[in-house]
N, C-alpha and C positions, 0 to 999 in steps of 0.2 A: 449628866449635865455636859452641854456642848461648853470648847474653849469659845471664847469672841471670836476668834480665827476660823473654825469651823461652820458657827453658825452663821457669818458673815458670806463662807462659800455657799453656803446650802441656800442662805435667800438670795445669792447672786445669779446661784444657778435656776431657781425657782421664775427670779426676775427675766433669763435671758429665756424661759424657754415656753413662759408665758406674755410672750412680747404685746402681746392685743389688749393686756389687761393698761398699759400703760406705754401706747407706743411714740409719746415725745417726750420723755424721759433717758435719759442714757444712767447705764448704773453707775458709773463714775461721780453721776450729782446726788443718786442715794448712798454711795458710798462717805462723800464730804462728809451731809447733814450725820450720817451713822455715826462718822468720826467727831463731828462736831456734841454729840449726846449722847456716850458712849452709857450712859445711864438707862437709855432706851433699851440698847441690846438686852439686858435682863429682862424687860417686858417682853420682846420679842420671843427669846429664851422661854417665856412660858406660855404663849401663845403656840408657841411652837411645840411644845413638851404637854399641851393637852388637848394636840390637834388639829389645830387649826389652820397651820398650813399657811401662815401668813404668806403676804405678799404686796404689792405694791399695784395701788389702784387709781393714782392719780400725785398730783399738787397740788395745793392750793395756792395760787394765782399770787393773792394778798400777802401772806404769810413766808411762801416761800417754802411751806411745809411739806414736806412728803406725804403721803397719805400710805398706811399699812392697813388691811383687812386681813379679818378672816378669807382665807378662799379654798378650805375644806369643801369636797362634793357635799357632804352632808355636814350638819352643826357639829361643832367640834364635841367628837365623843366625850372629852376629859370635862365636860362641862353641859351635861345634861342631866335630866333628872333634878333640875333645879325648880323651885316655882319663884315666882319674880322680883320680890323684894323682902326685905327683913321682918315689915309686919306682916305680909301674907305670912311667914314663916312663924311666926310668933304667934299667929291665930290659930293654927293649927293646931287642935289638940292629939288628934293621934295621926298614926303612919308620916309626920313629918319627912321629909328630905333632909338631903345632910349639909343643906345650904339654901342661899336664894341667888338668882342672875346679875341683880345688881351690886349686894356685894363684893360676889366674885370676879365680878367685874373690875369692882373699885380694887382690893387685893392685888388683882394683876396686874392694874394700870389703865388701863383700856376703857371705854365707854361700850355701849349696846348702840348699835346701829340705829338711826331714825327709821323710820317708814321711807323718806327719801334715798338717803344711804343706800338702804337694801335695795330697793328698785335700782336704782346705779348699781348696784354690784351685780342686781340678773342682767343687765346688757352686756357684761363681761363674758358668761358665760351661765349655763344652769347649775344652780346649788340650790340644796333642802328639796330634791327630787322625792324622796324619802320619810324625809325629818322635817325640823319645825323651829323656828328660831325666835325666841320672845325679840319685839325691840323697845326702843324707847316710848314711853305709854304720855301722856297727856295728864296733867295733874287732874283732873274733873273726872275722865274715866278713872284712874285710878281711886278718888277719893271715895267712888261708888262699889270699890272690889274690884274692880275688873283689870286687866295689863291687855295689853296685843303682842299678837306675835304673826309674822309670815311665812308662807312657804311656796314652791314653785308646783302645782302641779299640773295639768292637761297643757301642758302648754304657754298658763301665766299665771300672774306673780299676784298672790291674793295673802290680805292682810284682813287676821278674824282677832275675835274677842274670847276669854276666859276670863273665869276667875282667878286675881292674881294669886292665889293659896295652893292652884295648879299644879301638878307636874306632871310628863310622861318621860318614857325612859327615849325614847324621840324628837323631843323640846329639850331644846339647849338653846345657847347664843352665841351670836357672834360678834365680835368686836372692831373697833377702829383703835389705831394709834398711828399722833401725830407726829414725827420727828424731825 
């Protein structure tokens, strides 16, 4: 486990050396808000500790909030092999997984990306080349089995359907937090 002080360098240096992700931002006003909710750093601490590679994607205008993403190339390894949520998980009579996305999600802090989210995060740059990122699903699909999830492939950013009881060992998610 990183100190506050360390993990602090590592997203600063992340922040300075991916400038495009967030470029009217200076890290001194991510730094304030960090020190303003030093309670965040632990979430970050595990975003970071299973992959993910956060980083900073934006503000929001209204809020005043920093925005933190996943911006791992591929879905953060420490959080795949998940299917989507606790009753997919609970339906499953055999080969279950050792989890579902949404509560690990809740556990760490963090939310699953919308559909929106994630498209704003491929104009950043390409991630889920590879891999497969469950996001946030719509109560109505959901109610019928099914979740979504996105990935980037031939070039663009396509959001498909499964069954939420899913998993592969290339489906994971990725997160937002606010600070």
């Amino acid at each position: 486990m990183k100190t506050s002080h360390q993990l602090s360098e590592l997203l600063e240096q992340r922040f300075l050396k991916n400038m495009e992700r967030h470029q009217e931002l200076a890290w001194s006003a991510v730094q304030a808000r960090l020190d303003a909710h030093p309670g965040k750093l632990r979430v970050l601490e595990e975003m970071e500790r299973t992959g993910g590679e956060p980083d900073v994607v934006g503000m929001d205008a209204a809020t005043g909030e920093i925005v933190f993403c996943d911006c791992s190339p591929e879905s953060p390894t420490g959080r795949r092999s998940l299917c989507f949520d606790q009753a997919a998980l609970d339906g499953r009579k055999e080969n279950k997984p050792s989890g579902s996305a949404l509560e690990a999600a809740k556990a760490t802090g963090i939310t699953l990306l919308t559909e929106a989210e994630y498209r704003h995060l491929q104009t950043l740059g390409e991630f889920d080349r590879k891999s497969s990122s469950w996001v946030q699903t719509p109560a109505d699909i959901r109610k019928q089995g099914g979740a979504l999830f996105c990935d980037r492939r031939y070039g663009h950013v396509f959001l498909y359907h499964n069954g939420a009881e899913s998993y592969y060992a290339a489906r994971g998610f990725r997160g937002i937090l606010r600070v």
